[in-house]
Each structure stands twice: as structure tokens, then as C-alpha cells.
C-alpha positions as CSV (number, residue, x, y, z in Angstrom):
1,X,0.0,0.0,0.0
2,X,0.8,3.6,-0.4
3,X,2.2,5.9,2.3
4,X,-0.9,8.2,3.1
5,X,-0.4,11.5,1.9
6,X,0.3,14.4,3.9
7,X,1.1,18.0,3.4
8,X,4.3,18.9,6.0
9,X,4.1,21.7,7.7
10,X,5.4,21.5,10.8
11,X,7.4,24.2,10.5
12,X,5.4,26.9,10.5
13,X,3.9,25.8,13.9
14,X,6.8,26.1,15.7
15,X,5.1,28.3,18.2
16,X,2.2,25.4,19.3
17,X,1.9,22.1,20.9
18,X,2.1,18.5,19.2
19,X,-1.8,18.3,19.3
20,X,-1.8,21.5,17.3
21,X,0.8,20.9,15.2
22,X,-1.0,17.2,14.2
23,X,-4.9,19.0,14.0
24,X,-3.4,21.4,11.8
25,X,-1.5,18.9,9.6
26,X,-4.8,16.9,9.5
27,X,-6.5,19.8,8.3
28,X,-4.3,20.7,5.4
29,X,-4.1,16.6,4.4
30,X,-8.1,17.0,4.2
31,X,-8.3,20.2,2.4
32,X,-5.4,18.8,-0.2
33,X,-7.8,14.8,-0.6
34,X,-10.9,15.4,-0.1
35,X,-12.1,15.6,-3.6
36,X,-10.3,12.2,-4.2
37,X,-11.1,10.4,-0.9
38,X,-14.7,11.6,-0.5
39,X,-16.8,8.5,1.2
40,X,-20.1,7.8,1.6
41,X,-21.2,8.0,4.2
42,X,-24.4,7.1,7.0
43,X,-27.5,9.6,6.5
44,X,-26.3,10.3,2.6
45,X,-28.8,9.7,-0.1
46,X,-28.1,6.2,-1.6
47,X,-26.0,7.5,-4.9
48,X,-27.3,6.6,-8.1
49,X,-28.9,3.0,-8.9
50,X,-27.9,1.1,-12.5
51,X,-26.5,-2.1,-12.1
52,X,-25.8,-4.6,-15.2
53,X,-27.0,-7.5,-16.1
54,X,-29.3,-9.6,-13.3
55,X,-27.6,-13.2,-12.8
56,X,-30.4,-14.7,-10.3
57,X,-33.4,-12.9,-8.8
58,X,-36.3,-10.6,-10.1
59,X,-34.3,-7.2,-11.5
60,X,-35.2,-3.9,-9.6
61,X,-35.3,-0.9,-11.1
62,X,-34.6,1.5,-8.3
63,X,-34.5,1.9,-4.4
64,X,-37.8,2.6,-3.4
65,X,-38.8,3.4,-0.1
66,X,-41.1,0.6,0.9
67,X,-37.9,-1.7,0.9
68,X,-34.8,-2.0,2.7
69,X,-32.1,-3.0,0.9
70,X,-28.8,-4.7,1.4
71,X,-26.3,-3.8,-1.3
72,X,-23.4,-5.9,-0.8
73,X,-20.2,-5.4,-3.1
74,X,-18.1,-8.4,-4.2
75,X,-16.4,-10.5,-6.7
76,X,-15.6,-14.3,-8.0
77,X,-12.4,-13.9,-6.9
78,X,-12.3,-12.5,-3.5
79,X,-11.8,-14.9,-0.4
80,X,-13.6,-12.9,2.1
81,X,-16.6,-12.8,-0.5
82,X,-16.7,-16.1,-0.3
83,X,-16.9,-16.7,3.2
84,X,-19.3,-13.8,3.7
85,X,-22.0,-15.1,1.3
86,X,-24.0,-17.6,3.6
87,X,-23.9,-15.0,6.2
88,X,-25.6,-12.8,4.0
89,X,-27.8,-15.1,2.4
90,X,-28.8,-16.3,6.2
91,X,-29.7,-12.8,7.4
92,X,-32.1,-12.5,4.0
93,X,-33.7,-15.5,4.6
94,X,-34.1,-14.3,8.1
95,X,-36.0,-10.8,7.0
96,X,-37.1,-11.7,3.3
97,X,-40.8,-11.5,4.5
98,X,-39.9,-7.9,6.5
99,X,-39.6,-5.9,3.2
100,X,-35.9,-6.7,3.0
101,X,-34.6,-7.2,-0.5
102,X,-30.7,-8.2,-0.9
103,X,-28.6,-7.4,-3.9
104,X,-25.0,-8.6,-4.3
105,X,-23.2,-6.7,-6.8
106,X,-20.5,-8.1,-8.4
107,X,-17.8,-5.5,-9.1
108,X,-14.0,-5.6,-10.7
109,X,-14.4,-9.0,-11.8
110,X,-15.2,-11.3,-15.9
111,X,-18.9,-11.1,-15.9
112,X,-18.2,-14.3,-17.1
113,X,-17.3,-16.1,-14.3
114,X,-20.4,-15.5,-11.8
115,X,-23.2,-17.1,-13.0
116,X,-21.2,-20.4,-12.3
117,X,-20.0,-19.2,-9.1
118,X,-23.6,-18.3,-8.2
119,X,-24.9,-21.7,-9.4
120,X,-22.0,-23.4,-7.3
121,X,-23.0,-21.6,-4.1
122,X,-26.6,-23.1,-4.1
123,X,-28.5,-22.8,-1.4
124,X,-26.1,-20.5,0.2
125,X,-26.7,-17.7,-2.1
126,X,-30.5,-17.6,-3.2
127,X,-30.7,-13.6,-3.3
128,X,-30.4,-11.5,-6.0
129,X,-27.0,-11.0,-7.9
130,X,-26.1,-8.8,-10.7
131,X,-23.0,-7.7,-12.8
132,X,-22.2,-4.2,-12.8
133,X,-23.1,-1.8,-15.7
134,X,-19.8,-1.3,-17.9
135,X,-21.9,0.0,-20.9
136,X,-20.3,3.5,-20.2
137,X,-17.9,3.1,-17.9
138,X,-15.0,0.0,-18.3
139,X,-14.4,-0.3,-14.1
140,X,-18.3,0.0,-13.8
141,X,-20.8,2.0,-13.1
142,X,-21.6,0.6,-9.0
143,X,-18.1,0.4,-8.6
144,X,-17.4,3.9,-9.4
145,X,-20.3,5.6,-8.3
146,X,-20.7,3.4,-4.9
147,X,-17.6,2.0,-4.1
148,X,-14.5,3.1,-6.2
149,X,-11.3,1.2,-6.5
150,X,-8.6,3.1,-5.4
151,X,-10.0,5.2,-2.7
152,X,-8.7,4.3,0.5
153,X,-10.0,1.7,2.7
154,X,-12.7,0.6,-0.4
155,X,-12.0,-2.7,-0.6
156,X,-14.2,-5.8,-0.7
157,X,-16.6,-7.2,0.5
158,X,-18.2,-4.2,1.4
159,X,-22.2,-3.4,1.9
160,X,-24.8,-0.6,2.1
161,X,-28.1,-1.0,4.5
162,X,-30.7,1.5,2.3
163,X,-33.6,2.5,3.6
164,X,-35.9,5.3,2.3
165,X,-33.1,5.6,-0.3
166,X,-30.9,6.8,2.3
167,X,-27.7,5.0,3.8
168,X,-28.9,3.5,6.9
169,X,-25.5,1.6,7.4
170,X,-22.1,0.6,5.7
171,X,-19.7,-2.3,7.1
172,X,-18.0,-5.3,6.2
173,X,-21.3,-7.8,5.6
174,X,-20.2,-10.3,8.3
175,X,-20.5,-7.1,11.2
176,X,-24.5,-6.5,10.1
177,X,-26.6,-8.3,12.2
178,X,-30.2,-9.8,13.0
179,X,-30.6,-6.8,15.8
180,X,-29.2,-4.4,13.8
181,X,-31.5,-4.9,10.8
182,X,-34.1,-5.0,13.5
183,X,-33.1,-1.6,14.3
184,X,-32.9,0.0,10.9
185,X,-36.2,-1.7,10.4
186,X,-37.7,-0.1,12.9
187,X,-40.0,3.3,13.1
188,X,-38.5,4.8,15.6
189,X,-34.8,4.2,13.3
190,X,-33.3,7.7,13.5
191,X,-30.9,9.0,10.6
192,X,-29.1,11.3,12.5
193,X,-28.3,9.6,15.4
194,X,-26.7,6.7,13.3
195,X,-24.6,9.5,11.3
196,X,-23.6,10.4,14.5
197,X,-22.2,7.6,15.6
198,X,-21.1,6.3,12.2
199,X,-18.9,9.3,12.1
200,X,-17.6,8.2,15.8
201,X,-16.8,5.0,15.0
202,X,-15.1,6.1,11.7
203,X,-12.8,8.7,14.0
204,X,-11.8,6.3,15.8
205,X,-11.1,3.5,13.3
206,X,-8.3,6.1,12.0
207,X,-6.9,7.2,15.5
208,X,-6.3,3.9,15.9
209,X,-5.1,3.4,12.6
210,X,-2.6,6.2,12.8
211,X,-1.8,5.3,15.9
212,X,-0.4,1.6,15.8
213,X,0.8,1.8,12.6
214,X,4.8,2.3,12.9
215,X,4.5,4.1,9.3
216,X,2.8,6.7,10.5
217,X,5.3,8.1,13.4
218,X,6.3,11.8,13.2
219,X,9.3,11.6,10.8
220,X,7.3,9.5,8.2
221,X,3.9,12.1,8.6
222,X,6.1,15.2,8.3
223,X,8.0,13.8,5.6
224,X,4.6,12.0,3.6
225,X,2.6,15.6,3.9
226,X,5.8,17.4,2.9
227,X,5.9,15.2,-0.7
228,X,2.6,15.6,-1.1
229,X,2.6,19.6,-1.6
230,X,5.6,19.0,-3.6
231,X,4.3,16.0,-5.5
232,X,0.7,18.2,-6.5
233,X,3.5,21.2,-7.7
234,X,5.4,18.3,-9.9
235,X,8.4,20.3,-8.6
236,X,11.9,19.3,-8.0
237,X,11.5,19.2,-4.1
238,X,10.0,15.8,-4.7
239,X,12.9,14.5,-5.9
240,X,15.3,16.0,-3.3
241,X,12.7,14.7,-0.3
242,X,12.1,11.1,-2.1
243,X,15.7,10.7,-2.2
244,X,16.4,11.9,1.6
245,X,14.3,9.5,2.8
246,X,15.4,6.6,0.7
247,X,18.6,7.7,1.9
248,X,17.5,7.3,5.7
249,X,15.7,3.7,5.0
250,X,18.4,2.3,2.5
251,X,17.3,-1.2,3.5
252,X,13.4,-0.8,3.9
253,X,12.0,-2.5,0.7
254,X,8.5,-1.5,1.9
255,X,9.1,1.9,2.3
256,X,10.9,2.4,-0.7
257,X,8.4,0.2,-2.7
258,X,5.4,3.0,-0.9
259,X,7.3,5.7,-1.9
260,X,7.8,4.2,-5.3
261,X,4.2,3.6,-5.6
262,X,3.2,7.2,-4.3
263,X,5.1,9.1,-6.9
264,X,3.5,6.9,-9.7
265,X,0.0,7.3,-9.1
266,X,0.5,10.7,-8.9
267,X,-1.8,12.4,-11.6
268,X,0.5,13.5,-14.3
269,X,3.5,11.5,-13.2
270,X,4.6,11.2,-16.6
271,X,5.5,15.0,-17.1
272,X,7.7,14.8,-14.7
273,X,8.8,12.5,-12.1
274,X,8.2,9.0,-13.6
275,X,12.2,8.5,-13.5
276,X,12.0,9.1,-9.7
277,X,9.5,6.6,-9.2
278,X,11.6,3.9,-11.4
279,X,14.2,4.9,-9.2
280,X,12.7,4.0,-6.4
281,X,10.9,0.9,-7.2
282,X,14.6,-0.6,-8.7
283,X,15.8,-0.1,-5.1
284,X,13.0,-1.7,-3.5
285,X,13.0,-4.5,-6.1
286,X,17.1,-4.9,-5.2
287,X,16.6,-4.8,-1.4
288,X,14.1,-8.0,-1.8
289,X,16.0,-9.6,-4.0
290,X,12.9,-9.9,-6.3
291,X,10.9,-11.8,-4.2
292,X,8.7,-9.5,-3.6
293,X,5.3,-9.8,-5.8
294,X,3.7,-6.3,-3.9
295,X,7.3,-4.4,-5.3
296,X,7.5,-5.8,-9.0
297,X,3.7,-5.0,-9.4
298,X,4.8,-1.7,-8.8
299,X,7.6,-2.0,-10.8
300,X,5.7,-3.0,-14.2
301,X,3.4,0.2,-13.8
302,X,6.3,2.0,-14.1
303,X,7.9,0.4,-16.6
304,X,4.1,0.7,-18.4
305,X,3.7,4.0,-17.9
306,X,7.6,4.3,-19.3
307,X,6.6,2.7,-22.5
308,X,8.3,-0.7,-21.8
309,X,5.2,-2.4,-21.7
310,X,6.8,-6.0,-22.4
311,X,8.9,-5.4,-20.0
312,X,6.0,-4.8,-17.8
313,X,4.5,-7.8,-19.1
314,X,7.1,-10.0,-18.0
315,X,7.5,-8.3,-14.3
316,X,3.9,-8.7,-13.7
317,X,3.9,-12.2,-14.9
318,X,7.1,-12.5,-12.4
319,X,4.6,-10.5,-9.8
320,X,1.8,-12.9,-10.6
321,X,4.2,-16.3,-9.4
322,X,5.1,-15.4,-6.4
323,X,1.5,-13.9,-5.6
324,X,-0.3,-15.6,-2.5
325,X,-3.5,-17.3,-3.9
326,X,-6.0,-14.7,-2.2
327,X,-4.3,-11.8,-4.9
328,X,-3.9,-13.8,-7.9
329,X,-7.3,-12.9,-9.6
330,X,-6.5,-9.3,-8.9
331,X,-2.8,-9.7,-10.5
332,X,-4.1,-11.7,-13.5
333,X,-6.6,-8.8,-14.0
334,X,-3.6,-6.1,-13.9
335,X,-1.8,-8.6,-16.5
336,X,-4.5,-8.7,-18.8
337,X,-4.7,-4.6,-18.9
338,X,-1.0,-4.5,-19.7
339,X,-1.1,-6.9,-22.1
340,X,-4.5,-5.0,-23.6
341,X,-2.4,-1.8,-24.0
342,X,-4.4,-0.6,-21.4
343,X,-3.1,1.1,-17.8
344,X,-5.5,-0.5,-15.1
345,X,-6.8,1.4,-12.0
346,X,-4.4,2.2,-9.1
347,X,-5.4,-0.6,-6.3
């Protein structure tokens, strides 16, 4: 994954306390993502409805309100689809008769593949399913309007409680439960309160988060926000900062392959510091000996993005071998794409 990106300005706080310093870094990181990393969120109007193709179930053409619908997102490929299906499929059969519809919406995945899969899961997957809509839009339109790739922390699976075409609840499918569809089923089920404390719960998921994680101690959330503001200006700073802190972490092949990966997915990277990122990915990929399947996919979109697209080819299909099982589909999809003359969405 990525180093988060942060805008450094310690500096000019010299004259407050840590907790200033870190509410007004937080601030300026917002102000600089938002547009990108926007979530839905609890109490929003359910965004727009238009899946694809419906693989089992009657279709249905919108989100009323005399229903309550679970949206779930998830894929053929994805292990912890797979082993949140019969939860799901449990709790509908549970509240079918209750005005409780459930829709699982395949996303990033060969429309090919799920009618099988949904014909192999039997009696543990008897709601509806449908593909997504990629008549206009090649990554989908549910995926992009609902739950795009590449924003952070949207990964699958991944559902949406809707009710009175608002979002009553979003969580992991395996965390929704029998009293809390009781709840949202409810009367008395009040909107604002659930923002409330969906917005609580969210603030605390990242305090923790930023917390624990060792990446995020003060040298590497100075440094991250820093790049970021220099990254946005495609200046030269980014160089001189990338290569201070490769300089300080020498023998850090996950750093190096973060940093490596930040400066490519960089809008516009091309124009100016692809050669950086190339840079930094070759370290990483020398530190780990090229063992490392997260490093070399980084690698071959930086060597696709630098016009060596067999090259890139051949790293991913060196990426794709060493893979766990759990991200082979996701590797093989990035493969194809390359091999398409097509870049794929940053994961």
C-alpha cells in the first residue's frame, strides 16, 4: 500500500503544541484529498442506482422506499466474498418476508465467471445477484459511483443497508446483524443519530489506525505531507525529499516500494517525475531480492507508464508467481490490462 499522503508543515507551527501541530496537519491533508477520498457515508442519499446484467433474482429498477435494501459489493475472486455469502444469504432468509430485499453486486471482476460461481453456491446464495453496468464506464458504473477502487480503505466485500433511499449503514457484511436490521427496520430508526455515531466510530477506526501503525510516526507524517505539496506542484522538491528518505531507509523495501508507488500514481507522473518513481521501485526490487510480488507489481506500472510495456508484461507475470493465492485474480486482471495496451486502476 501507499504511504498516506500528507502535506508537512510543521514548521510553521513552531510556536504550538504536538496536538496543534497534528490537528493542523490533519486539516491541510483534508483540504489537499478530499475531492479524491470523498466516502459515503451514513444519512447520505443512496448514490445513483444502475446495475448490469441480473444473474439470479427478479431485477429492480430503483431503491424505493417501501424496501430496505442490502447492497453488498463483491467478486468471484475475493476470499472474504466467499466466506461472507451464507452469512448474508442467512440474514435474508431471516428478513425476506420484512420488506428486506438483498442485492450482491459483483464489481471488478469477468462477468463471465459469476453465473457459475452463483450456481455453485446453491442454497447458500439464493438472493439476488447482478453484474455491474460497464456499458459506459469500463471499471463499472456501482463500482465507481458506490464504491471506487482506489480510494482508501474501499476494498471488498463491502455493503450498504438503504432505507428510504438513504444509507442507513455501511460495514464489512459479516458485522451486520439480526438486531441491527431490527433496528434499521424499525420506526423509531433515527438517521441522525446513526450519522452520529457512524462518524464516531469512523474517528476512531483512523486514531487507531494512525496510531499503531509504525508508518505513521512523526518523521514519516512530516516527511509524507511534505511530498505531497511537492508532489501536486510536480516540482523538483520531490525529488530531493524522495531521495532523503530513501537515503535514511536504505534497507526498507516497503518503504521504498510505498514511496515508489506514491510518486507513480501521482496524476501526471509522466511529465515529470516517472524517473523518480523507477528509481525507487529498482531499489526496493534490489533490497528484496525480487521476491517480492507487492514491489515488482509496482515496478511494471512504471515500466508501463515508461513505455516498456513488455517489460512490464514480464514483471507482472514475475509479480503474478510469487503472488499468494488470495491476490492472484486481482494480479491476473492487472496482466491482462497490460497486455491490452491498457493502464489499469491504481489498487
Amino acid at each position: 500500500m501507499p504511504i498516506i499522503s500528507r502535506m508537512g508543515i510543521g514548521e510553521r507551527c513552531s510556536g504550538f503544541g504536538d496536538a496543534t501541530k497534528l490537528f493542523l496537519a490533519m486539516a491541510a491533508l483534508f483540504t489537499v484529498l478530499c475531492a479524491a477520498q470523498a466516502k459515503e457515508a451514513v444519512g447520505d442519499s443512496a448514490p445513483a442506482f444502475h446495475p448490469g446484467l441480473w444473474v439470479q433474482g427478479a431485477p429492480v429498477a430503483e431503491l424505493d422506499g417501501d424496501h430496505v435494501y442490502v447492497v453488498e459489493f463483491w467478486a468471484t475472486w475475493c476470499g472474504p466474498c466467499r466466506a461472507s455469502i451464507p452469512h448474508l444469504n442467512s440474514l435474508w432468509q431471516t428478513f425476506k418476508d420484512k420488506s428486506v430485499v438483498a442485492i450482491g453486486q459483483d464489481v471488478w471482476d469477468k462477468d463471465e465467471a459469476v453465473a457459475p460461481f452463483v450456481q455453485k453456491m446453491s442454497v447458500n446464495m439464493t438472493y439476488r445477484v447482478t453484474l455491474d453496468d460497464k456499458s459506459s464506464d469500463a471499471g463499472g458504473f456501482m463500482a465507481s459511483h458506490w464504491w471506487k477502487r482506489g480510494v482508501e480503505h474501499h476494498g471488498i466485500p463491502h455493503a450498504f443497508v438503504i432505507k428510504n433511499r438513504r444509507i442507513a449503514w455501511i460495514g464489512n457484511p459479516m458485522d451486520l446483524s439480526d438486531n441491527m436490521l431490527d433496528s434499521i427496520l424499525s420506526p423509531q430508526f433515527d438517521f441522525v443519530k446513526a450519522a452520529a455515531d457512524y462518524h464516531k466510530e469512523q474517528d476512531e477506526v483512523e486514531r487507531q489506525w494512525y496510531l499503531h501503525d509504525k508508518r505513521f510516526q512523526s518523521e514519516d507524517f512530516d516527511f509524507d505531507l511534505r511530498l505531497q505539496i511537492a508532489l501536486q506542484q510536480n516540482n523538483s522538491a520531490a525529488r530531493q525529499l524522495a531521495e532523503d528518505f530513501a537515503g535514511k531507509h536504505p534497507s526498507d523495501a516497503e518503504r521504498l516500494n510505498a514511496l515508489a508507488w506514491r510518486v507513480a500514481t501521482r496524476k501526471g507522473v509522466e511529465n515529470g517525475n516517472l524517473p523518480l518513481a523507477k528509481e525507487l521501485a529498482e531499489r526496493a526490487k534490489q533490497v528484496a531480492n525480487s521476491e517480492n510480488y507487492n514491489i515488482l507489481d509496482t515496478l511494471a506500472r512504471i515500466q508501463f507508464l515508461s513505455g516498456e510495456k513488455a517489460t512490464a508484461i514480464a514483471t507482472e507475470q514475475k509479480a503474478l508467481e510469487l503472488a499468494p493465492t488470495d491476490r492472484t485474480g486481482q494480479l491476473k486482471k492487472i496482466l491482462a490490462a497490460y497486455q491490452a495496451d491498457h493502464l489499469p486502476d491504481a489498487q
